[in-house]
C-alpha positions in Angstrom: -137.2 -110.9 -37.3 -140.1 -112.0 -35.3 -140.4 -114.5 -33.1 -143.0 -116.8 -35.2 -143.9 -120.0 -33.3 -146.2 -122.9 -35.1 -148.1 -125.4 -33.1 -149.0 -129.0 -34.8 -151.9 -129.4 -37.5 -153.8 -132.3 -36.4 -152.6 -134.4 -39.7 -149.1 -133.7 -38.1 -150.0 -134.4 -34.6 -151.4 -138.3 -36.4 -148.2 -138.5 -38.0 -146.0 -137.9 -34.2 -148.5 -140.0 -32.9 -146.2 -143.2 -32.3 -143.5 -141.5 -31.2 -145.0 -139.3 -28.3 -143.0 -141.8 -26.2 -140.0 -140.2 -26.8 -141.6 -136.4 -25.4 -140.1 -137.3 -22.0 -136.9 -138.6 -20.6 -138.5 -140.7 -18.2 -138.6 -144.6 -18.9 -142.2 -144.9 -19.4 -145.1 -142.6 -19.9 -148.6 -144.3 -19.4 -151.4 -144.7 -22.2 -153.2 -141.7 -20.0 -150.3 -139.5 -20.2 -149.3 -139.7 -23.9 -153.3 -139.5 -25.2 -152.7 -136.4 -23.0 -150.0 -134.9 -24.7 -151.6 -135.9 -28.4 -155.0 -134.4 -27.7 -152.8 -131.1 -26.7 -151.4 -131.0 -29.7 -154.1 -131.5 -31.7 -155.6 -128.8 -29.9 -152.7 -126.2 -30.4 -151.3 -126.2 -26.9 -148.1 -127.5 -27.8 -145.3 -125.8 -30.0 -143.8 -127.8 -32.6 -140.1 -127.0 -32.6 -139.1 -127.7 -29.0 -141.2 -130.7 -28.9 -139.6 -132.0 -32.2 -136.4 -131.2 -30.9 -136.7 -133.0 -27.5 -138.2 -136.1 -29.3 -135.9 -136.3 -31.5 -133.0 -135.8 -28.8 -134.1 -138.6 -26.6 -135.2 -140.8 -30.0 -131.5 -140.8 -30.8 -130.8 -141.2 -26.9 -132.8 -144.7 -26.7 -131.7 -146.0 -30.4 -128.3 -144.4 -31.1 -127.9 -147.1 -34.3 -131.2 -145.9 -35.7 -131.7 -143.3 -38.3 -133.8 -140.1 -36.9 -137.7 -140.7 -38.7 -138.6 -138.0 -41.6 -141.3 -137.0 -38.8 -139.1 -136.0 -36.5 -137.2 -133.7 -38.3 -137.8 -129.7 -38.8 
């Protein structure tokens, strides 16, 4: 099997939007850096499954009672 890697679709990337927060482990990303890391993806710099898994991973890290968003999942 091949490895087959997809990056965001821009409807995707408006979708993640809100959550973009959650790509690092850091406290607290600046306005700067996360409009960063969404024009990336809407560009197709930025692979969808390890960035959905690490959001979703420290999502679940900062609300532990919360249920994961639909978004978020793969």
């Amino acid at each position: 099997m091949s490895k087959f890697t997809r990056c965001f679709t821009k409807e995707e990337a408006e979708v993640i939007k809100p959550y973009i927060k959650y790509f690092s482990q850091s406290t607290k990303m600046s306005t700067k850096e996360i409009k960063t890391i969404y024009e990336m993806m809407i560009q197709g710099y930025i692979l969808r499954t390890p960035t959905l898994t690490e959001m979703a991973k420290n999502f679940k890290a900062k609300h532990p009672a919360e249920k994961l968003p639909e978004c978020l999942k793969f």
